[in-house]
C-alpha positions as CSV (number, residue, x, y, z in Angstrom):
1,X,-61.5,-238.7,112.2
2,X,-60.8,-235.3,112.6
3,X,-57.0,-235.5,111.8
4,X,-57.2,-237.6,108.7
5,X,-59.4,-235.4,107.2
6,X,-56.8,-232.6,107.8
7,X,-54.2,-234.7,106.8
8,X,-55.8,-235.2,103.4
9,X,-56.6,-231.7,103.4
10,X,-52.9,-231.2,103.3
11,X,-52.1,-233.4,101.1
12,X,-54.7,-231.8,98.7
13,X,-52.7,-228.7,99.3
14,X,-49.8,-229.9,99.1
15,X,-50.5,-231.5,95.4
16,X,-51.9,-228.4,94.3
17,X,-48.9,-226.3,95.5
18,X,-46.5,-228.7,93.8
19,X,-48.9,-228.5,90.6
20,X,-48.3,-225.0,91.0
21,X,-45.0,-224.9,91.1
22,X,-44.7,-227.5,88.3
23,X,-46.8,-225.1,86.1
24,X,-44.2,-221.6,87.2
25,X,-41.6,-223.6,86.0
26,X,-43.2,-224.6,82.7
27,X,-44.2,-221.0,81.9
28,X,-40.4,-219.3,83.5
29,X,-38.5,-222.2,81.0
30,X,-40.8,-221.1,78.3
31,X,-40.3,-217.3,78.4
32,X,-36.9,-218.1,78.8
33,X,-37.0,-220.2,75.4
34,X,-39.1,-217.2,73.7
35,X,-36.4,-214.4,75.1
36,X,-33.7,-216.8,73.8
37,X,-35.4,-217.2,70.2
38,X,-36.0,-213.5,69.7
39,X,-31.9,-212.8,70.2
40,X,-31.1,-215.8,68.3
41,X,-33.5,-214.1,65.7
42,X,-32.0,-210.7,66.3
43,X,-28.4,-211.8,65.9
44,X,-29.3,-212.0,61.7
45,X,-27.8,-209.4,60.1
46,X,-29.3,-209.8,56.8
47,X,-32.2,-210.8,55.3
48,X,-30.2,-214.4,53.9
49,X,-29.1,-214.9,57.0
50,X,-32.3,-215.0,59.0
51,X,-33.8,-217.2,55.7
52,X,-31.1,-219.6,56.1
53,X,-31.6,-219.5,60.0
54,X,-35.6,-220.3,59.0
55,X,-34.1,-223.5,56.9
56,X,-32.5,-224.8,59.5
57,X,-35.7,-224.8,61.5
58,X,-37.6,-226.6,58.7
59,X,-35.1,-229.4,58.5
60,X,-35.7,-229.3,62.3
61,X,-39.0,-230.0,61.5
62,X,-38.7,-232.8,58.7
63,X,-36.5,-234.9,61.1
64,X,-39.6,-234.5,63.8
65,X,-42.0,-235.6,61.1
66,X,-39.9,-238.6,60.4
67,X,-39.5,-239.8,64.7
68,X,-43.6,-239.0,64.1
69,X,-43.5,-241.5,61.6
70,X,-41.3,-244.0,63.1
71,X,-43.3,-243.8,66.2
72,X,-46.5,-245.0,64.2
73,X,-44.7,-248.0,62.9
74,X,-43.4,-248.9,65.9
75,X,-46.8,-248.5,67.7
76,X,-48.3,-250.4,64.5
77,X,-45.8,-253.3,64.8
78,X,-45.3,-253.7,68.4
79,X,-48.6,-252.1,70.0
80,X,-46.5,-250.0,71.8
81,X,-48.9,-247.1,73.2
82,X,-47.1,-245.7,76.0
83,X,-43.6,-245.6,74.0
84,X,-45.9,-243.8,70.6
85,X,-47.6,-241.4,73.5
86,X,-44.2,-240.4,75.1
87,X,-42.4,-239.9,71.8
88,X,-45.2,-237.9,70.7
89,X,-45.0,-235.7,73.6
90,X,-40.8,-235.3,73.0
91,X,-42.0,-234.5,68.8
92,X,-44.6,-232.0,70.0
93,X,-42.4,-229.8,72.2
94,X,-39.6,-230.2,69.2
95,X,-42.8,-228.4,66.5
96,X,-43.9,-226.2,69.2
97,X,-39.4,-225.2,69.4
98,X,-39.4,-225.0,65.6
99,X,-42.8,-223.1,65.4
100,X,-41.3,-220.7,68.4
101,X,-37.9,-220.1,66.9
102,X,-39.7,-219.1,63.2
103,X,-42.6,-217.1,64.4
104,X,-39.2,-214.6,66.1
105,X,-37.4,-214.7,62.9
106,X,-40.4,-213.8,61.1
107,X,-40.9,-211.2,63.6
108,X,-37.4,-210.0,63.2
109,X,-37.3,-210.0,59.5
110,X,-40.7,-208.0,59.0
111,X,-39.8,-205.6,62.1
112,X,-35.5,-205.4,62.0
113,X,-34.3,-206.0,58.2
114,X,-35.1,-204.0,55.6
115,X,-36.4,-205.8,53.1
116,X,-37.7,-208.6,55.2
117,X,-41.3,-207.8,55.1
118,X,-42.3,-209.9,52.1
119,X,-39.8,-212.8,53.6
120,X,-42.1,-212.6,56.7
121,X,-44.9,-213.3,54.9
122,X,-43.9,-216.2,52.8
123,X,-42.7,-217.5,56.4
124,X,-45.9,-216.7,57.9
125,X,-47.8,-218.5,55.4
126,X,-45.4,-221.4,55.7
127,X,-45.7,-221.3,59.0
128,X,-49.8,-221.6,58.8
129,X,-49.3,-224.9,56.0
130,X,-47.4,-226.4,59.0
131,X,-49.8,-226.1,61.2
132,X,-52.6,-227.8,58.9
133,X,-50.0,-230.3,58.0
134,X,-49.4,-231.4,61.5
135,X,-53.0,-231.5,62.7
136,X,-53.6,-233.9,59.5
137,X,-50.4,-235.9,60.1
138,X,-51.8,-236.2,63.7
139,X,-55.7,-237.2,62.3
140,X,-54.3,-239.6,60.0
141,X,-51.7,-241.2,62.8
142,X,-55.0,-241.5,65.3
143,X,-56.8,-243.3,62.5
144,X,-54.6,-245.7,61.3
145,X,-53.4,-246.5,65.2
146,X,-57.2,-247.0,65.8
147,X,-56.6,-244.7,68.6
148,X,-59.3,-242.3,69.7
149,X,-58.4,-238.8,70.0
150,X,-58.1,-238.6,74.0
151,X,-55.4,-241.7,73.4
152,X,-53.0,-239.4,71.6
């Protein structure tokens, strides 16, 4: 008796430290993605330059809010939850990239560029619509799925 209960004791460890690791790696690839949004964001010379990097974000975005929307309909016609729940998951790491990449070229415009600070604020306020927008688009998906919130 004595030895299974170890060997679920290290088993129990064992999950944990894998869990662990799973999590250091989560955290090191997403400083990594920071560091590597803040010189992207860095490399803009000039206030258009950084803007026209921020567009190129936003039409990231609009192409996520479109695989969002094909994801509903998919679930909706086919009743598809796991395929909605793991496109969903891909989307959200794709906002939580855009949202990443525009919060450093905010930073870089109001900090780096002369000239940038009112451009950072427009972004920033942008940036804050988004945010509202996706937690509606999100409500409104959950509804019409029928889903309840912990589904999603």
């Amino acid at each position: 008796m004595v030895d299974v209960e170890f060997n679920m004791e290290a088993s129990d460890e064992t999950i944990a430290a894998a869990r662990a690791a799973e999590e250091l790696q989560r955290e090191l690839a997403l400083a990594a993605e920071i560091e590597q949004a803040e010189a992207d964001a860095a490399a803009h010379a000039d206030p258009l330059s950084a803007l026209d990097a921020f567009a190129t974000e936003q039409l990231r975005r609009v192409a996520a809010y479109h695989q969002l929307a094909e994801a509903l309909r998919v679930l909706l016609d086919r009743g598809d939850l796991f395929k909605y729940q793991k496109t969903c998951a891909s989307i959200t790491a794709e906002f939580a990239s855009c949202s990443r990449r525009i919060m450093a070229i905010s930073k870089n415009l109001r900090t780096r560029l002369a000239g940038g600070a009112t451009a950072a604020r427009i972004i920033d306020a942008i940036q804050s619509g988004e945010e509202k927008k996706l937690q509606l688009t999100v409500a409104i998906q959950v509804r019409a799925a029928g889903l309840t919130p912990e589904h999603n």
